[in-house]
N, CA, C and O atoms as CSV, one atom per row, in Angstrom:
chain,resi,resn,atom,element,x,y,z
A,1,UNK,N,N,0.851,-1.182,0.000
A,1,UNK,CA,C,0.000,0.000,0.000
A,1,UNK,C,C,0.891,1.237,0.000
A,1,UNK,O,O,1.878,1.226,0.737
A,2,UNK,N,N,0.658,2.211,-0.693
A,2,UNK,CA,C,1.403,3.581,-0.855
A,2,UNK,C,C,0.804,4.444,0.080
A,2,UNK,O,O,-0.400,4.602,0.282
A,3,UNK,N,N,1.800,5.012,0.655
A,3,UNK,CA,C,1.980,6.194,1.692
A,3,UNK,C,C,1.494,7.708,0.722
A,3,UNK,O,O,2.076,7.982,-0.327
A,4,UNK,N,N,0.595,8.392,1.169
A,4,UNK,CA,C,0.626,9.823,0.549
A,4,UNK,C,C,0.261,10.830,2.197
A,4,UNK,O,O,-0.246,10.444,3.250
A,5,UNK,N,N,0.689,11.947,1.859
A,5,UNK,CA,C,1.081,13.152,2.696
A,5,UNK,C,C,0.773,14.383,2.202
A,5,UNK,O,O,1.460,14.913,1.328
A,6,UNK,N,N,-0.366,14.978,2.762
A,6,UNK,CA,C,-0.634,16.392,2.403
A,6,UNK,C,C,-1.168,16.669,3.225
A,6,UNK,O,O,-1.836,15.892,3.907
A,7,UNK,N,N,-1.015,18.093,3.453
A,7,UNK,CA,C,-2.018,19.015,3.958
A,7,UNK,C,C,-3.404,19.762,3.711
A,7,UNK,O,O,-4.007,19.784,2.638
A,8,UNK,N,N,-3.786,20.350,4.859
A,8,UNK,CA,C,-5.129,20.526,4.695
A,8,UNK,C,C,-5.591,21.883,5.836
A,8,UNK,O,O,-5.436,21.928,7.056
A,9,UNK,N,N,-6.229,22.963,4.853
A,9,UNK,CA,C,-6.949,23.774,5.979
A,9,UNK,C,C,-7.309,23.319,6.978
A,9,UNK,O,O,-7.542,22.111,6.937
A,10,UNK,N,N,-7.529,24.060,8.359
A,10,UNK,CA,C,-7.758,23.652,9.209
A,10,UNK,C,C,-9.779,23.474,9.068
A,10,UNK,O,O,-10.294,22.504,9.623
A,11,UNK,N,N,-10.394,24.170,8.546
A,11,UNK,CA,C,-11.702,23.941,8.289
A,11,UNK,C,C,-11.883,23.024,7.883
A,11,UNK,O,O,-12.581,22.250,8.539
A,12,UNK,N,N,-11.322,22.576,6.493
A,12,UNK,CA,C,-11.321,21.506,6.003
A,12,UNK,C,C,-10.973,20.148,6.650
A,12,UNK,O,O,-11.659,19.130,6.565
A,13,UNK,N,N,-9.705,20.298,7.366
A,13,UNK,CA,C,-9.901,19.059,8.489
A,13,UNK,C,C,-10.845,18.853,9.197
A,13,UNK,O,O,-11.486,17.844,8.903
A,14,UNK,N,N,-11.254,19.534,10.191
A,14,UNK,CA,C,-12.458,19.575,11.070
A,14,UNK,C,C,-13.602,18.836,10.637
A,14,UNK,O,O,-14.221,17.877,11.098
A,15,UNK,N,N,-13.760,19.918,9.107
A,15,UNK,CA,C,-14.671,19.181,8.370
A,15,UNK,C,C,-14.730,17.413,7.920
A,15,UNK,O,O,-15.785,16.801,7.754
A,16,UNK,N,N,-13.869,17.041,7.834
A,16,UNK,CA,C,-13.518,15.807,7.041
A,16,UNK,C,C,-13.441,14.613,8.346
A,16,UNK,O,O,-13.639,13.409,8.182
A,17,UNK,N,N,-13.046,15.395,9.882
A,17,UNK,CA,C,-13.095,14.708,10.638
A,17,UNK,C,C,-14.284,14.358,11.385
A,17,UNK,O,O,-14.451,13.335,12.048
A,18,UNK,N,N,-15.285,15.541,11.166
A,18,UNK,CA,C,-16.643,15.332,11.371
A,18,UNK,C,C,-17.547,14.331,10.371
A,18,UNK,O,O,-18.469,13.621,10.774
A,19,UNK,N,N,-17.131,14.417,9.119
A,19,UNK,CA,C,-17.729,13.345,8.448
A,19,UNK,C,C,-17.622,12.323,8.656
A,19,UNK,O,O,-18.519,11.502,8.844
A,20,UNK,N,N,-16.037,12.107,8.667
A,20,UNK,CA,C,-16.013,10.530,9.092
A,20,UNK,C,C,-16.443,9.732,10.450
A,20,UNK,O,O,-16.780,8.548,10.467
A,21,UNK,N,N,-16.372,10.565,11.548
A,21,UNK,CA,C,-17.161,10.277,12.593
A,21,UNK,C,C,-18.887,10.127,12.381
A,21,UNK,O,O,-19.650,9.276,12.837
A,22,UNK,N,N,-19.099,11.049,11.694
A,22,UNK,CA,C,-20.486,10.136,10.919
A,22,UNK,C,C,-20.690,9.498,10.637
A,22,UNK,O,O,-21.768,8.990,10.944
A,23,UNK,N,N,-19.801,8.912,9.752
A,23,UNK,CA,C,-19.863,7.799,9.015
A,23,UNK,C,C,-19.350,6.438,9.932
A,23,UNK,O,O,-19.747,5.319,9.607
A,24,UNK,N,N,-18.432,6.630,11.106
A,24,UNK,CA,C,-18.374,5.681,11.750
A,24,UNK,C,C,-16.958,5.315,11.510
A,24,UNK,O,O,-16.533,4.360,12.160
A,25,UNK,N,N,-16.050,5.994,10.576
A,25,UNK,CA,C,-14.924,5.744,10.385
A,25,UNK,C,C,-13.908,6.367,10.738
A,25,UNK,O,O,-14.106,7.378,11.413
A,26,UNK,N,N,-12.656,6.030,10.447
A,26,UNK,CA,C,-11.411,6.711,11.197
A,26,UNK,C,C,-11.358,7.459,9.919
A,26,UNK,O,O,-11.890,7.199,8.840
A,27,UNK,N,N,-10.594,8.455,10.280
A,27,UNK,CA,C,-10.169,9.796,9.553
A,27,UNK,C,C,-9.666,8.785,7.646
A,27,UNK,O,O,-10.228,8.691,6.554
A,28,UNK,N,N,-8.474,8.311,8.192
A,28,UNK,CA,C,-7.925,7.892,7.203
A,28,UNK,C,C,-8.809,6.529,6.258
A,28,UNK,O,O,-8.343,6.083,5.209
A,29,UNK,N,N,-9.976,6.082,6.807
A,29,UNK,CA,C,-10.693,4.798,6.092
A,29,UNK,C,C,-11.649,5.842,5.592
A,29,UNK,O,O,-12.355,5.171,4.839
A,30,UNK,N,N,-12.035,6.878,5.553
A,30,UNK,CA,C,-12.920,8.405,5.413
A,30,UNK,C,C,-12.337,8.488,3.751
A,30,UNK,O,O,-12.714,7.984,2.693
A,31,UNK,N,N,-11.386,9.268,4.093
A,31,UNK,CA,C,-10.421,9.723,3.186
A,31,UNK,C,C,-10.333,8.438,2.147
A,31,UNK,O,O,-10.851,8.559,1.036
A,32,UNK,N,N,-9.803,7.451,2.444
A,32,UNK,CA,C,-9.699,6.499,1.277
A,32,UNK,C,C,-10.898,5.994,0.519
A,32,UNK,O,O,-10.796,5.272,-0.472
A,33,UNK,N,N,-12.083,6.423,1.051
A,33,UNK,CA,C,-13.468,5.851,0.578
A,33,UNK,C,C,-14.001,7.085,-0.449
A,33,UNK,O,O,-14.712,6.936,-1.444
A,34,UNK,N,N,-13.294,8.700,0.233
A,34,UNK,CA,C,-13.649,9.391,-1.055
A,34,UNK,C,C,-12.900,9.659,-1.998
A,34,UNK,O,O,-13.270,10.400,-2.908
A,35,UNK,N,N,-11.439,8.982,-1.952
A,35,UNK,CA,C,-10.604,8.577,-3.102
A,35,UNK,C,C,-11.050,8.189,-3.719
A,35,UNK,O,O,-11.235,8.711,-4.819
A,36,UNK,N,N,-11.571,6.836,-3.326
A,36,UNK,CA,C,-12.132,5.614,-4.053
A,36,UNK,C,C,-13.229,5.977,-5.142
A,36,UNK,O,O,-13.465,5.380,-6.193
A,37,UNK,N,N,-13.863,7.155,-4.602
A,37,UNK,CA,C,-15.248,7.607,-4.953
A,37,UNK,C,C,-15.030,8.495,-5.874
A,37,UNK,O,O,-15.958,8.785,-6.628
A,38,UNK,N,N,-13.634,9.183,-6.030
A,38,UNK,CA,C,-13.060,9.901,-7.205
A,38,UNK,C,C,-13.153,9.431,-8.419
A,38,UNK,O,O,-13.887,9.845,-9.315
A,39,UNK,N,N,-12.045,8.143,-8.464
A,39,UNK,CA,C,-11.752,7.394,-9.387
A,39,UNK,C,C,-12.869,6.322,-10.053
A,39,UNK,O,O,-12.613,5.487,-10.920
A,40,UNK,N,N,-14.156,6.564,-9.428
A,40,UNK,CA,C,-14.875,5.247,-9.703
A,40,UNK,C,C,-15.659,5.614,-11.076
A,40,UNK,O,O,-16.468,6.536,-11.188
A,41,UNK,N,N,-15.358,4.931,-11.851
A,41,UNK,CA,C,-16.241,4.903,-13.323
A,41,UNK,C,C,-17.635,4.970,-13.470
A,41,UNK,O,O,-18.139,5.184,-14.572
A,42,UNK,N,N,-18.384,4.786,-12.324
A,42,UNK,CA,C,-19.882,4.851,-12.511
A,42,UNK,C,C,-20.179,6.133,-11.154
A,42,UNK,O,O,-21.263,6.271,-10.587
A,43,UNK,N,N,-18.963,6.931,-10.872
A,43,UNK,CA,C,-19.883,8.244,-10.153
A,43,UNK,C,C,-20.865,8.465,-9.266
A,43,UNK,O,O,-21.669,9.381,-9.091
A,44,UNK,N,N,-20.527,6.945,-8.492
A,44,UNK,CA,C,-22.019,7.098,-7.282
A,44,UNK,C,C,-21.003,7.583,-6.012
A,44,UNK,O,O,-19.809,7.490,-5.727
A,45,UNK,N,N,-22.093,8.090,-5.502
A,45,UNK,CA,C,-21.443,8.565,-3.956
A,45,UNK,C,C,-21.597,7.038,-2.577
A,45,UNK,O,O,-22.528,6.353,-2.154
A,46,UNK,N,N,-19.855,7.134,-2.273
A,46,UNK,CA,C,-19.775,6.322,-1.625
A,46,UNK,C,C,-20.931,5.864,-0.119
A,46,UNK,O,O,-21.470,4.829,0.273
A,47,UNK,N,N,-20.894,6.834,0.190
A,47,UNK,CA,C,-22.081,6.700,1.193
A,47,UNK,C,C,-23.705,7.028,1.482
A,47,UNK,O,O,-24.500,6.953,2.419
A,48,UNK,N,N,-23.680,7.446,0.045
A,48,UNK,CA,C,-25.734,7.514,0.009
A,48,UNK,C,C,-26.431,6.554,0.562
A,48,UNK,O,O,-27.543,6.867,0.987
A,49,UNK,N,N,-25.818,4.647,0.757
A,49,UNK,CA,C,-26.881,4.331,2.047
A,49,UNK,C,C,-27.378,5.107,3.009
A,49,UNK,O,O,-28.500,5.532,3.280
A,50,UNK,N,N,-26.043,5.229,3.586
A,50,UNK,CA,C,-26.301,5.958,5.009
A,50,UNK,C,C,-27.073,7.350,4.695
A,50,UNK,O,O,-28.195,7.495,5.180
A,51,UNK,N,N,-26.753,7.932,4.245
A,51,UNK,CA,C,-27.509,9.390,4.153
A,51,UNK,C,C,-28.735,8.975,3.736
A,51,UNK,O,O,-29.444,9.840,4.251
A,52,UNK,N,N,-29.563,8.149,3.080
A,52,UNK,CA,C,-31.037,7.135,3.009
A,52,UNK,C,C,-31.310,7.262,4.590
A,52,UNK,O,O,-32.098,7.939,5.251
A,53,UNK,N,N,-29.993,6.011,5.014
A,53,UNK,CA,C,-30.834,5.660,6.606
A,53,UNK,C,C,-30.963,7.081,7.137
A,53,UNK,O,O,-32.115,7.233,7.542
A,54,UNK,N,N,-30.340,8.015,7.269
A,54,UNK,CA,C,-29.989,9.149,7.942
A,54,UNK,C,C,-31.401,10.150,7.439
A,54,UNK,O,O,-32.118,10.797,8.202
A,55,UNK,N,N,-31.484,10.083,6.470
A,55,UNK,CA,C,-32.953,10.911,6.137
A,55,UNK,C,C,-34.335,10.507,6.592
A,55,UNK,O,O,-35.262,11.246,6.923
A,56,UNK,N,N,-34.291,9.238,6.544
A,56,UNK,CA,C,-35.617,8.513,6.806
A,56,UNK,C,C,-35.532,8.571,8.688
A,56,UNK,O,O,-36.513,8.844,9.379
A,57,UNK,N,N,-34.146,8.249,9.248
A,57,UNK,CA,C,-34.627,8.659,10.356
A,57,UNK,C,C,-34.241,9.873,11.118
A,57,UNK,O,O,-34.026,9.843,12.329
A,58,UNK,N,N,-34.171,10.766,10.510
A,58,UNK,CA,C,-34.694,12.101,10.831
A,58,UNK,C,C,-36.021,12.907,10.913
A,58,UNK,O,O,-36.450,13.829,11.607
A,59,UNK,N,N,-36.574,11.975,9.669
A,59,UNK,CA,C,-38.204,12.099,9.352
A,59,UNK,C,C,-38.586,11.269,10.436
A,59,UNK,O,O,-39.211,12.054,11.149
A,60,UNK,N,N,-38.595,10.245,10.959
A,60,UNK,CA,C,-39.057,9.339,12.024
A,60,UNK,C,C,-38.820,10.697,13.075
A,60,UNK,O,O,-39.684,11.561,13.220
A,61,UNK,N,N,-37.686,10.712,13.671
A,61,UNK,CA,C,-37.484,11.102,15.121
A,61,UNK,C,C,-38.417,12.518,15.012
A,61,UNK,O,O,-39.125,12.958,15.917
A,62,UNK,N,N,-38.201,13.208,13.449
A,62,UNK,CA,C,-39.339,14.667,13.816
A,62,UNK,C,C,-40.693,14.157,13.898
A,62,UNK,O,O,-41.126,14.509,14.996
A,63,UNK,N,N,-41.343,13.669,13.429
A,63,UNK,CA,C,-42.545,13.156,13.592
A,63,UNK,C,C,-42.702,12.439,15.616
A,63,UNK,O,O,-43.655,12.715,16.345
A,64,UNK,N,N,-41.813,11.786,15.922
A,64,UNK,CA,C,-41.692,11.678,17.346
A,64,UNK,C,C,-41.442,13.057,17.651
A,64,UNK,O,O,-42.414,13.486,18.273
A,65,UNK,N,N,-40.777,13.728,17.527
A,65,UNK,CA,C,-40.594,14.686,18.764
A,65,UNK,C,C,-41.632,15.525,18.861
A,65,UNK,O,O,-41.906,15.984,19.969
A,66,UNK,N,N,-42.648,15.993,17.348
A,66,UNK,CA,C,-43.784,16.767,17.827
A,66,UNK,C,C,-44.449,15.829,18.044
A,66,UNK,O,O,-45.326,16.648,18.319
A,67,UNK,N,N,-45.013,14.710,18.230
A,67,UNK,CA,C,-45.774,13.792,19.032
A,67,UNK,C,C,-45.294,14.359,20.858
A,67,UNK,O,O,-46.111,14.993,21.526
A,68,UNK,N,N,-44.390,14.123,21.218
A,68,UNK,CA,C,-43.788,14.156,22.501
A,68,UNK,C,C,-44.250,16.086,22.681
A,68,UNK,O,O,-45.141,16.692,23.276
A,69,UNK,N,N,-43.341,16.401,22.002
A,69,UNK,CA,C,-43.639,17.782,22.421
A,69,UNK,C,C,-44.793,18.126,23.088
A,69,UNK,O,O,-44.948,18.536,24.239
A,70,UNK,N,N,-46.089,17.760,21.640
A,70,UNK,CA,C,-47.414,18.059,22.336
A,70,UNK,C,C,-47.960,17.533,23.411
A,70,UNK,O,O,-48.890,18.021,24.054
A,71,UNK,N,N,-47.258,16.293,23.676
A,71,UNK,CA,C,-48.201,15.523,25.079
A,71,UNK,C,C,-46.852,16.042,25.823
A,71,UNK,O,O,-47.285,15.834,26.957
A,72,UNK,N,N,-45.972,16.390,25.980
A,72,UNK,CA,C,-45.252,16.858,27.459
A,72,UNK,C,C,-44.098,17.724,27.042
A,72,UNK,O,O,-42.972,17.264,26.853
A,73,UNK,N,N,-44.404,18.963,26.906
A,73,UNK,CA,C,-43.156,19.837,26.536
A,73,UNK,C,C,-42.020,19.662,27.588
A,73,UNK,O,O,-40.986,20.070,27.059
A,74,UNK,N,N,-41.854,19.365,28.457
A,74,UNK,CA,C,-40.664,19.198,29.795
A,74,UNK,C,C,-39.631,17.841,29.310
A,74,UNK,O,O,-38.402,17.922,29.318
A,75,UNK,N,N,-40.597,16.287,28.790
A,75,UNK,CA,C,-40.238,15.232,28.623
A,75,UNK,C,C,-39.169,16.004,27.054
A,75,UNK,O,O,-37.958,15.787,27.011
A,76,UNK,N,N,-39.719,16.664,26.179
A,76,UNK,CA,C,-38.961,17.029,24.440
A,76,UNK,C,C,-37.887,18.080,25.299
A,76,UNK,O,O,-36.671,17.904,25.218
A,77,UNK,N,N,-38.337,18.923,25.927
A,77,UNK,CA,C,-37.006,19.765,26.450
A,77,UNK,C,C,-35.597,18.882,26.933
A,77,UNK,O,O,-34.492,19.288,26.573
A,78,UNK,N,N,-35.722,17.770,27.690
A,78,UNK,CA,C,-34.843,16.602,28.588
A,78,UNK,C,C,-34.527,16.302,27.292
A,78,UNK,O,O,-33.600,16.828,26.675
A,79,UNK,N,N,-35.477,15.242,26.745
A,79,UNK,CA,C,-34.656,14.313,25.742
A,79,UNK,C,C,-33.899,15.145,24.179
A,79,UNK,O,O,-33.274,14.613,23.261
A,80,UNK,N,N,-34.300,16.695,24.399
A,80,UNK,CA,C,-33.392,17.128,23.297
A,80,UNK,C,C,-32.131,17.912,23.899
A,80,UNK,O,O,-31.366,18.538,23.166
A,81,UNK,N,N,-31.958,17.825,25.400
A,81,UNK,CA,C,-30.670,18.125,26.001
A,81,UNK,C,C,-29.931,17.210,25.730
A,81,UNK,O,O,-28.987,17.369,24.956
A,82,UNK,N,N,-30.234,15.923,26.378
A,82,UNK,CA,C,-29.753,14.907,26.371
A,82,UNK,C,C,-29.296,14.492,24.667
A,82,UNK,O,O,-28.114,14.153,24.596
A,83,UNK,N,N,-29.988,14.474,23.427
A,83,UNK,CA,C,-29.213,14.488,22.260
A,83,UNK,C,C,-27.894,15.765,21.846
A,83,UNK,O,O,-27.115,15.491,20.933
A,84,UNK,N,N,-27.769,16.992,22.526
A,84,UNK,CA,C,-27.759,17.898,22.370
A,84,UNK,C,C,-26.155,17.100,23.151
A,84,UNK,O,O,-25.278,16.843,22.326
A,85,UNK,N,N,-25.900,16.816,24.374
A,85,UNK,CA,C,-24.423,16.255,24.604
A,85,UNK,C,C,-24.046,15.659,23.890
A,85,UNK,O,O,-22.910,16.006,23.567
A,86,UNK,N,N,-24.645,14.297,23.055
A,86,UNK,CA,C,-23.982,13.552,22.871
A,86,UNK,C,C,-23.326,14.132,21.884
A,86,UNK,O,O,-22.124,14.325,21.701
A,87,UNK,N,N,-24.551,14.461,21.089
A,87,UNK,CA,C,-24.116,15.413,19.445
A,87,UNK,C,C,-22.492,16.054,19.711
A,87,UNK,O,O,-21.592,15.695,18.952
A,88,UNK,N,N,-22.241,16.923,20.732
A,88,UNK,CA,C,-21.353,17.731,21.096
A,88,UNK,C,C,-20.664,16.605,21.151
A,88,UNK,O,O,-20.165,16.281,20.074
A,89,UNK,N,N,-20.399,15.649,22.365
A,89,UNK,CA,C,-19.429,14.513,22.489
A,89,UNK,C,C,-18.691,13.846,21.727
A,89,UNK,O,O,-17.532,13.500,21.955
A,90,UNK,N,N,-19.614,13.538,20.363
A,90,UNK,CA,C,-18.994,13.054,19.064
A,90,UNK,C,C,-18.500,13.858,17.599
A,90,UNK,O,O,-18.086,13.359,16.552
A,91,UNK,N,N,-18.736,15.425,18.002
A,91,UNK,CA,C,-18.162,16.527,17.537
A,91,UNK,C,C,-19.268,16.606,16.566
A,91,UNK,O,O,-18.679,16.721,15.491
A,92,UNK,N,N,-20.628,16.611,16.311
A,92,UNK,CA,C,-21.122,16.427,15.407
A,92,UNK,C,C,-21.939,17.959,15.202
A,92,UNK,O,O,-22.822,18.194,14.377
A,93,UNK,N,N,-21.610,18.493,15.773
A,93,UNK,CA,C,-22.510,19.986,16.590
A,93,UNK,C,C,-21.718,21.035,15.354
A,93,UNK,O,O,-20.501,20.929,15.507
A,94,UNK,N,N,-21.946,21.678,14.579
A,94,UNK,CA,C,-21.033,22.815,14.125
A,94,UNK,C,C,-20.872,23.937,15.234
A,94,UNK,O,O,-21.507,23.953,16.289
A,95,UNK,N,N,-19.733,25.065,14.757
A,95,UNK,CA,C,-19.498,25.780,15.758
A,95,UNK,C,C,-21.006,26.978,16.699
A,95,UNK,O,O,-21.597,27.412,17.688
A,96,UNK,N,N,-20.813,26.889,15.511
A,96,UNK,CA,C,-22.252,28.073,15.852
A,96,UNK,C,C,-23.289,27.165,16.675
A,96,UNK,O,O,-23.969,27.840,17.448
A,97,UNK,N,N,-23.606,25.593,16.689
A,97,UNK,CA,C,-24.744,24.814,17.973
A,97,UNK,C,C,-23.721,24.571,18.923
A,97,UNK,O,O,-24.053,23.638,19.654
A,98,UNK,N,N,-22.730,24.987,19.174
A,98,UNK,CA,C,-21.978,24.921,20.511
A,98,UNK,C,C,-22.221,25.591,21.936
A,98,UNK,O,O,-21.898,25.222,23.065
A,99,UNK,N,N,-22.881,26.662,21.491
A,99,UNK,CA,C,-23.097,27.615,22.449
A,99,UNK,C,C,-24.915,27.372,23.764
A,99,UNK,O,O,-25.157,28.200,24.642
C-alpha cells in the first residue's frame, strides 16, 4: 500500500473529521473511501446508504418529537438536552450549535 502526505486547511480538516465520525470511520478509512469515490467509473457517492438511513430517520425522530412535544413539553425539552451532549461529544454539533 502507498503512503501519501498532504495538507489541509484547518476547516477543512475539522470538516472531514466530522464526516467521518459520521460515518463511523477513522479519519484515514474516510479519506480512502472518497478517493475511491473519485476514481470510480460509474460516479455514485460512496455513502448515500447511510444518508437514506440518515434521512428517513430524521423524518421518524421529527414526527416523534412533535408527538412528545405536544403531550409533554418538559419530557422534548430533557430528551433534546440529552441528544444535544452527545451530538457535542462526538463533535457532530457545528461551531455556531456549541453555544
Amino acid at each position: 500500500m502507498s503512503k501519501v502526505n498532504f495538507r489541509l486547511e484547518r476547516a477543512l480538516h475539522v470538516a472531514l473529521v466530522r464526516r467521518a465520525r459520521g460515518a463511523n470511520l477513522s479519519l484515514s478509512a474516510f479519506i480512502r473511501q472518497v478517493l475511491e469515490q473519485a476514481v470510480d467509473e460509474r460516479k455514485r457517492y460512496v455513502f448515500s446508504s447511510q444518508d437514506e438511513i440518515l434521512a428517513t430517520t430524521i423524518q421518524i425522530l421529527s414526527i416523534l418529537a412533535t408527538s412528545v412535544g405536544q403531550q409533554s413539553p418538559k419530557t422534548l425539552e430533557q430528551g433534546m438536552a440529552q441528544a444535544r451532549s452527545i451530538l457535542l461529544e462526538r463533535g457532530l454539533l457545528g461551531e455556531a450549535d456549541r453555544s
